[in-house]
PDB file of N, CA, C and O in Angstrom:
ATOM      1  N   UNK A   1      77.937 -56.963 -32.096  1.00  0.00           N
ATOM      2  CA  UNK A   1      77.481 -55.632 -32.393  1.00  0.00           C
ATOM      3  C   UNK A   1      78.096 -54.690 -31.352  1.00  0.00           C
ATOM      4  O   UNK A   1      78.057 -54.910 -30.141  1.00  0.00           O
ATOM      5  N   UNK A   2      78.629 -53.691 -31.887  1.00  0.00           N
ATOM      6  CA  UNK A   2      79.507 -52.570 -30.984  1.00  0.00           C
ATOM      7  C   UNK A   2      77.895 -51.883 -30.006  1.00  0.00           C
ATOM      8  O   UNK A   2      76.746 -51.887 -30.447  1.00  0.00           O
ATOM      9  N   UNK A   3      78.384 -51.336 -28.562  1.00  0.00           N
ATOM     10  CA  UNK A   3      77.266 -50.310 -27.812  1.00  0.00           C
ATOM     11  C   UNK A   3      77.351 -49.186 -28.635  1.00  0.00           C
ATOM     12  O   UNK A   3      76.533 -48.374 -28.203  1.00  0.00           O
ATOM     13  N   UNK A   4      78.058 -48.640 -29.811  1.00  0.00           N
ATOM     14  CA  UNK A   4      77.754 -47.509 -30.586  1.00  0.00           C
ATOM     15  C   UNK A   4      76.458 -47.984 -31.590  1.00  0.00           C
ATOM     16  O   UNK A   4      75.484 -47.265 -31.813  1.00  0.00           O
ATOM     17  N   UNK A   5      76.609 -49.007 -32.005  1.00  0.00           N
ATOM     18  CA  UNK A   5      75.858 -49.616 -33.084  1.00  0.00           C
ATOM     19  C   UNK A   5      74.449 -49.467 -31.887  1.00  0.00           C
ATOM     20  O   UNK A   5      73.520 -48.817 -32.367  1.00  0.00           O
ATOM     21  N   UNK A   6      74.291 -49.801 -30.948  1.00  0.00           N
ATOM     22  CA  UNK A   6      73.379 -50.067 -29.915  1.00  0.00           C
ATOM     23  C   UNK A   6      72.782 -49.063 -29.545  1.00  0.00           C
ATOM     24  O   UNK A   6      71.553 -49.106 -29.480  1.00  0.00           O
ATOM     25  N   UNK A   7      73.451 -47.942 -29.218  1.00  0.00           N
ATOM     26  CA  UNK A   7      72.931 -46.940 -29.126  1.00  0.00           C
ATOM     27  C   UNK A   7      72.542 -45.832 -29.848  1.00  0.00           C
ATOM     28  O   UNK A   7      72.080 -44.747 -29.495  1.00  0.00           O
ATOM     29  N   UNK A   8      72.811 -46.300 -30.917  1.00  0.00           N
ATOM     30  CA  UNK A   8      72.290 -45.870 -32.661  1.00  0.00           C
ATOM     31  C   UNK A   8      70.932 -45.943 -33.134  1.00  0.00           C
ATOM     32  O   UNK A   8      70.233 -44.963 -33.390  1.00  0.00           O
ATOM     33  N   UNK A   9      70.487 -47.527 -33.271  1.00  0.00           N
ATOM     34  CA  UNK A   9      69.310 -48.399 -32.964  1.00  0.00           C
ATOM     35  C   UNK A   9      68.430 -47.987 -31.545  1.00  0.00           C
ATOM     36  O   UNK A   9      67.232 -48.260 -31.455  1.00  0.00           O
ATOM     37  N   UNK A  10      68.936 -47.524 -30.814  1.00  0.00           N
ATOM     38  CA  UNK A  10      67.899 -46.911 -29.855  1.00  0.00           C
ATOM     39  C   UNK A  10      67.138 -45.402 -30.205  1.00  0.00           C
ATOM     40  O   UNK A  10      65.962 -45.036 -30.190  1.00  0.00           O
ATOM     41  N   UNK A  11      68.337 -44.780 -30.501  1.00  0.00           N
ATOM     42  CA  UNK A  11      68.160 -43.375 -30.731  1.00  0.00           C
ATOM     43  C   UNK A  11      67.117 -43.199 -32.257  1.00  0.00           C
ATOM     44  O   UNK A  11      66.192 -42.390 -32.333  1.00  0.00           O
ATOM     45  N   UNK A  12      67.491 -44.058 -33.271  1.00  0.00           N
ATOM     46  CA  UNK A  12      66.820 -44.281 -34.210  1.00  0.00           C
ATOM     47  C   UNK A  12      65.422 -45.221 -34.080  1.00  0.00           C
ATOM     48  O   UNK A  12      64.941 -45.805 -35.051  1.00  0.00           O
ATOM     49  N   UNK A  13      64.896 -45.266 -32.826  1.00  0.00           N
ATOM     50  CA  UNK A  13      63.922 -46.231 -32.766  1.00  0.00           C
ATOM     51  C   UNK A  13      63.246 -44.844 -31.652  1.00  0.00           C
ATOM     52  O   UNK A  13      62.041 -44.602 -31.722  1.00  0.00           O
ATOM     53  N   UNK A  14      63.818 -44.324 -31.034  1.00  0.00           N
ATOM     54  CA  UNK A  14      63.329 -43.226 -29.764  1.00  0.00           C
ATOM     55  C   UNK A  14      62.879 -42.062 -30.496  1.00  0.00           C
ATOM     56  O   UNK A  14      61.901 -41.791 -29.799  1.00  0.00           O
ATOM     57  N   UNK A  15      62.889 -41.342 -31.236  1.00  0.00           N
ATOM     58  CA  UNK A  15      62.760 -40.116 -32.136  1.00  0.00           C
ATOM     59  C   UNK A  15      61.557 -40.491 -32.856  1.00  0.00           C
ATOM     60  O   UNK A  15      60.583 -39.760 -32.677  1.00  0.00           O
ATOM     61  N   UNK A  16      61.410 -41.628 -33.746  1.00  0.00           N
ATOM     62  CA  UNK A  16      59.690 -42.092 -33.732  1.00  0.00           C
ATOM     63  C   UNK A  16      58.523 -41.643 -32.772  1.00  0.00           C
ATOM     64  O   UNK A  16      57.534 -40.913 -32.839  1.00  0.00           O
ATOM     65  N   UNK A  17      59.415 -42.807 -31.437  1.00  0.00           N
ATOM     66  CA  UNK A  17      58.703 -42.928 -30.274  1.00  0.00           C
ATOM     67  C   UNK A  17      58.155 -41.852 -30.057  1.00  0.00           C
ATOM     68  O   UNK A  17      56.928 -41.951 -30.069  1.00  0.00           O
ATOM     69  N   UNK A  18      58.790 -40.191 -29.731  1.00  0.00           N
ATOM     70  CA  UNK A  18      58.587 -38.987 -28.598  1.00  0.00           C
ATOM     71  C   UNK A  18      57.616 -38.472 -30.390  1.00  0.00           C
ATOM     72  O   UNK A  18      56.457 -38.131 -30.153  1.00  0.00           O
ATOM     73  N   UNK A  19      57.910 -38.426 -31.607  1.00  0.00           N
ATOM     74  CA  UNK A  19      57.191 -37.240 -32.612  1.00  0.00           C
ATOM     75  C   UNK A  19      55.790 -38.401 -32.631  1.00  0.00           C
ATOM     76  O   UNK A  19      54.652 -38.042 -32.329  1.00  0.00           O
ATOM     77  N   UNK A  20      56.030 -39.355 -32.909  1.00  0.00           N
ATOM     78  CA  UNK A  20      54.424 -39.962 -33.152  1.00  0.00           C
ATOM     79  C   UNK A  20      53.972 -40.647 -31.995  1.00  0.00           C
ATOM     80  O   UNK A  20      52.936 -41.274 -32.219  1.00  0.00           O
ATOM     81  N   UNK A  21      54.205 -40.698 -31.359  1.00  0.00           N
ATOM     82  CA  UNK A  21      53.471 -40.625 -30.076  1.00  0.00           C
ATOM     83  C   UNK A  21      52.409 -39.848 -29.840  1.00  0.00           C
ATOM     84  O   UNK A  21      51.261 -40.148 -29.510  1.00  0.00           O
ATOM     85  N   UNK A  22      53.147 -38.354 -30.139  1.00  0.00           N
ATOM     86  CA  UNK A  22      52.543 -37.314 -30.066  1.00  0.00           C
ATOM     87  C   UNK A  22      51.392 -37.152 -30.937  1.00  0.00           C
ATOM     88  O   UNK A  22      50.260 -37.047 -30.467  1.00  0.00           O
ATOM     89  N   UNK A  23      51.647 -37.124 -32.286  1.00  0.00           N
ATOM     90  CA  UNK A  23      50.536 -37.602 -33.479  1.00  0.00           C
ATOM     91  C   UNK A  23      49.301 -38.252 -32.922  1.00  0.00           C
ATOM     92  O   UNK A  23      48.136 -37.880 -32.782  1.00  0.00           O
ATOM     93  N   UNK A  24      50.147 -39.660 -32.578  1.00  0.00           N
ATOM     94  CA  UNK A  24      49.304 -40.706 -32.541  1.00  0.00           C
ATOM     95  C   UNK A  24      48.153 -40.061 -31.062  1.00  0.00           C
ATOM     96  O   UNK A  24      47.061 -40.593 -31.263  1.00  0.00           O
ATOM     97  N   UNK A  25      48.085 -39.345 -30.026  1.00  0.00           N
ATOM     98  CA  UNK A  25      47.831 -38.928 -29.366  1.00  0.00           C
ATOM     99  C   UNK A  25      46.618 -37.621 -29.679  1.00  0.00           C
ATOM    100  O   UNK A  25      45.442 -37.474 -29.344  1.00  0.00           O
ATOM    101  N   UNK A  26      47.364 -36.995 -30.303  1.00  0.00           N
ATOM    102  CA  UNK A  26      46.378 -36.068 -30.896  1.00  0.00           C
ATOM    103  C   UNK A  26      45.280 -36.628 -31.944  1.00  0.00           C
ATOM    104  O   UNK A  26      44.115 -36.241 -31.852  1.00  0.00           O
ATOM    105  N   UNK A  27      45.675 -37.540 -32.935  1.00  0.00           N
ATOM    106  CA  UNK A  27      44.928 -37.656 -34.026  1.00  0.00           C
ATOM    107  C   UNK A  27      43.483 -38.939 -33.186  1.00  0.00           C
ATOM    108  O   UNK A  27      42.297 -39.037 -33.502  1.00  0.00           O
ATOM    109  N   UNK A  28      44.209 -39.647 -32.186  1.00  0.00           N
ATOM    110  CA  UNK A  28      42.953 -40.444 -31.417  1.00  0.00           C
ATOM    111  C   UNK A  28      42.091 -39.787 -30.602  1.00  0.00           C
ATOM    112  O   UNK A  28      41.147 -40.304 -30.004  1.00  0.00           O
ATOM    113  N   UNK A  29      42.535 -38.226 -30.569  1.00  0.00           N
ATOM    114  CA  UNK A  29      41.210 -37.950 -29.292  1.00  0.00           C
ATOM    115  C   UNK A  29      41.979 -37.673 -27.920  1.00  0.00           C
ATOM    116  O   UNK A  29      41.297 -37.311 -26.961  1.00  0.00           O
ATOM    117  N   UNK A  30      43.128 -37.796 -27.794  1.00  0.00           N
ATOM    118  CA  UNK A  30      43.878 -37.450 -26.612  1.00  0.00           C
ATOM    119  C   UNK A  30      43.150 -38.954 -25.956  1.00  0.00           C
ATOM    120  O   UNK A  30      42.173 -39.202 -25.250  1.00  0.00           O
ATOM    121  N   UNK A  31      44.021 -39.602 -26.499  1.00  0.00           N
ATOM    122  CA  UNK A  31      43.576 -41.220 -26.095  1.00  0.00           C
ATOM    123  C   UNK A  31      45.242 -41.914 -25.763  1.00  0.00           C
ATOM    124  O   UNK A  31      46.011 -41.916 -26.725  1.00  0.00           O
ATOM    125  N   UNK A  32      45.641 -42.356 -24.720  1.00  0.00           N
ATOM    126  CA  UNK A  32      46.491 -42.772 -24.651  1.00  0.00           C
ATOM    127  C   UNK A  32      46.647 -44.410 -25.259  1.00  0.00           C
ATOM    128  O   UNK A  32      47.698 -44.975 -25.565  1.00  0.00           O
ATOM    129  N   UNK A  33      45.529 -44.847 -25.309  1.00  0.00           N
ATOM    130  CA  UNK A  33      46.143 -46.725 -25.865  1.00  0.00           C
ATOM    131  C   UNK A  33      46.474 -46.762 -26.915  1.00  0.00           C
ATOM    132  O   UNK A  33      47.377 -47.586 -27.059  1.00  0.00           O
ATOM    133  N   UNK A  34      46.075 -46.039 -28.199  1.00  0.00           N
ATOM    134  CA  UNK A  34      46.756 -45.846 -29.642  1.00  0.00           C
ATOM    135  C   UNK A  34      48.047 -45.730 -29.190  1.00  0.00           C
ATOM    136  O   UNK A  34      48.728 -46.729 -29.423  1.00  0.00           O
ATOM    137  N   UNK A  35      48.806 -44.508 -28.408  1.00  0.00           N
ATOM    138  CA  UNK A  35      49.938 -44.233 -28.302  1.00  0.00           C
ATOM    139  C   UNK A  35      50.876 -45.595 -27.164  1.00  0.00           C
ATOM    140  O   UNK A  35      52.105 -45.663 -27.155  1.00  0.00           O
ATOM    141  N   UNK A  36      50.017 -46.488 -26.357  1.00  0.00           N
ATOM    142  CA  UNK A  36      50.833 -47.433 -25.678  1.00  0.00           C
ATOM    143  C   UNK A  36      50.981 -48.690 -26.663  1.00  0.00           C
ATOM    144  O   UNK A  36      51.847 -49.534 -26.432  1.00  0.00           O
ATOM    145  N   UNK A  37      50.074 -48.807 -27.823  1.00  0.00           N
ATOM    146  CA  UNK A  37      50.418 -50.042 -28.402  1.00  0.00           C
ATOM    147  C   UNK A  37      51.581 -49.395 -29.837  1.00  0.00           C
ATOM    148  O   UNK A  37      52.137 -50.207 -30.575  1.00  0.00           O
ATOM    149  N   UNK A  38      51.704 -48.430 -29.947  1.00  0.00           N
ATOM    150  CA  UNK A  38      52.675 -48.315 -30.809  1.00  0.00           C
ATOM    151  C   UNK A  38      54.206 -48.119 -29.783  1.00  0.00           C
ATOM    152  O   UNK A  38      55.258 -48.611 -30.189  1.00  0.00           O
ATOM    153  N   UNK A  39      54.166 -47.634 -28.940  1.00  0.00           N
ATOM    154  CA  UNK A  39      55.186 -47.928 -28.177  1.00  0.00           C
ATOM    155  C   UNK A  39      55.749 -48.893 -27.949  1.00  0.00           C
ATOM    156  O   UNK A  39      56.950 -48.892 -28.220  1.00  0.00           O
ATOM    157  N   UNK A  40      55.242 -49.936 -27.452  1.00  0.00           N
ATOM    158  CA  UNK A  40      55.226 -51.548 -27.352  1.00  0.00           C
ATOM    159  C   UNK A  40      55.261 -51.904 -28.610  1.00  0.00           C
ATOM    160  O   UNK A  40      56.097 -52.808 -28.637  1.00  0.00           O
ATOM    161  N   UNK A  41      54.848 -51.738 -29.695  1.00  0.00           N
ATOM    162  CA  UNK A  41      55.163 -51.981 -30.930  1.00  0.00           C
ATOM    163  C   UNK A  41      57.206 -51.596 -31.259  1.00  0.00           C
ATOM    164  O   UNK A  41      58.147 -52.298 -31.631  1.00  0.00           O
ATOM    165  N   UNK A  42      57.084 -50.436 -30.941  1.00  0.00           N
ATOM    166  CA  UNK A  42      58.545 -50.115 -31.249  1.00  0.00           C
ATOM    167  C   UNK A  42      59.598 -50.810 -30.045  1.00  0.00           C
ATOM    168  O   UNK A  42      60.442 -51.642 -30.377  1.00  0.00           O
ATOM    169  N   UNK A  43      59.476 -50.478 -28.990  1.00  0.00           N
ATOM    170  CA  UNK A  43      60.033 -51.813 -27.941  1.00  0.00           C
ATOM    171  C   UNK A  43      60.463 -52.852 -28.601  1.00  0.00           C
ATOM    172  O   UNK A  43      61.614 -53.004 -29.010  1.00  0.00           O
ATOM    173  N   UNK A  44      59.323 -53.793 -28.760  1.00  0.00           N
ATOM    174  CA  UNK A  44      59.852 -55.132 -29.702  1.00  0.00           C
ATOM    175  C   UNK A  44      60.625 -55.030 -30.901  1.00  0.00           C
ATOM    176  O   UNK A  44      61.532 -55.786 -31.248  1.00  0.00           O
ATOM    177  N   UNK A  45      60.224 -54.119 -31.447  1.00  0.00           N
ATOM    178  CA  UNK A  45      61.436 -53.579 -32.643  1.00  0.00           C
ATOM    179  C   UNK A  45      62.748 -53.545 -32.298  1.00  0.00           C
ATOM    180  O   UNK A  45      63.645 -54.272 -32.722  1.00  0.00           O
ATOM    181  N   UNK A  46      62.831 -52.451 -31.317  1.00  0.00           N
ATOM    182  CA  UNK A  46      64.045 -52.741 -30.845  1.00  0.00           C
ATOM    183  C   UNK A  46      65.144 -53.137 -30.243  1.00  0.00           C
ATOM    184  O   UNK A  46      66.358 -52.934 -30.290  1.00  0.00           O
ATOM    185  N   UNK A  47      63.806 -54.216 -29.241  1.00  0.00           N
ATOM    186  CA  UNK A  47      64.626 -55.671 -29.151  1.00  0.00           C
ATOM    187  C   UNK A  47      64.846 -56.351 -29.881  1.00  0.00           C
ATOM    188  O   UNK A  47      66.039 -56.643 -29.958  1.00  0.00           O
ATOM    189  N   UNK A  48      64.172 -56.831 -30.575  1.00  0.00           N
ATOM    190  CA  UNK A  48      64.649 -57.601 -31.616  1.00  0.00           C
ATOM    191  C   UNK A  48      66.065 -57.182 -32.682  1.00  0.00           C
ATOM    192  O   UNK A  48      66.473 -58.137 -33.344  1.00  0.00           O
ATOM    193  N   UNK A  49      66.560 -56.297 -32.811  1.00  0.00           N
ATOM    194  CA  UNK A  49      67.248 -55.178 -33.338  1.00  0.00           C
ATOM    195  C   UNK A  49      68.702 -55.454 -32.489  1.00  0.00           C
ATOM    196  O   UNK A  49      69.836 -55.503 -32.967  1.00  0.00           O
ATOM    197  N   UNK A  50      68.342 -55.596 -31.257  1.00  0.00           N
ATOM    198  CA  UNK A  50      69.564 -55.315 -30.128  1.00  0.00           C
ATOM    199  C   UNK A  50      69.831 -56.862 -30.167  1.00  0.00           C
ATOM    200  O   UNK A  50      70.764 -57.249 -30.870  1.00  0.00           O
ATOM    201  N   UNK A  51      69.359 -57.441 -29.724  1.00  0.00           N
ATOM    202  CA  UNK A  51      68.874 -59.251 -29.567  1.00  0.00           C
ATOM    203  C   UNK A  51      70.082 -60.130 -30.227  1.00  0.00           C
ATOM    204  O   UNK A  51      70.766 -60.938 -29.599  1.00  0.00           O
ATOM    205  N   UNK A  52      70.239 -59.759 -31.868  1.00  0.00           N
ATOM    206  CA  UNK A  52      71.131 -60.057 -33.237  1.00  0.00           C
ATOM    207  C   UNK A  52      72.209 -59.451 -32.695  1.00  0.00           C
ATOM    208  O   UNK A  52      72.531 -58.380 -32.179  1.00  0.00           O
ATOM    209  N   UNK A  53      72.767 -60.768 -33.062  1.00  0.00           N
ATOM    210  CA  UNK A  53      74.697 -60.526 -32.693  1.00  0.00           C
ATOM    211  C   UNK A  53      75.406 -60.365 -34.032  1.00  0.00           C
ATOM    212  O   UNK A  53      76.625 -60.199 -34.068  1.00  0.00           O
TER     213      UNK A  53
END
């Protein structure tokens, strides 16, 4: 897998991250653990993503 392909898959996994984060933040109450387990949710996503040769 090319570092363009790599840094594609990040950027497309990061733009989730920063808009629903935010969501996810507001819609719990200004609660941060909703917003750390979807983070960590997307993490593994995109290891797993990077991981594949």
């Amino acid at each position: 897998m090319s570092i363009s392909r790599k840094l594609g898959i990040l950027v497309f996994c990061g733009v989730p991250a920063i808009i629903g984060g935010g969501i996810l933040y507001a819609l719990f109450g200004h609660s941060f653990v909703p917003v750390i387990i979807y983070e960590a949710l997307l993490i593994l996503t995109a290891g797993a993503f990077l991981s594949k040769n």
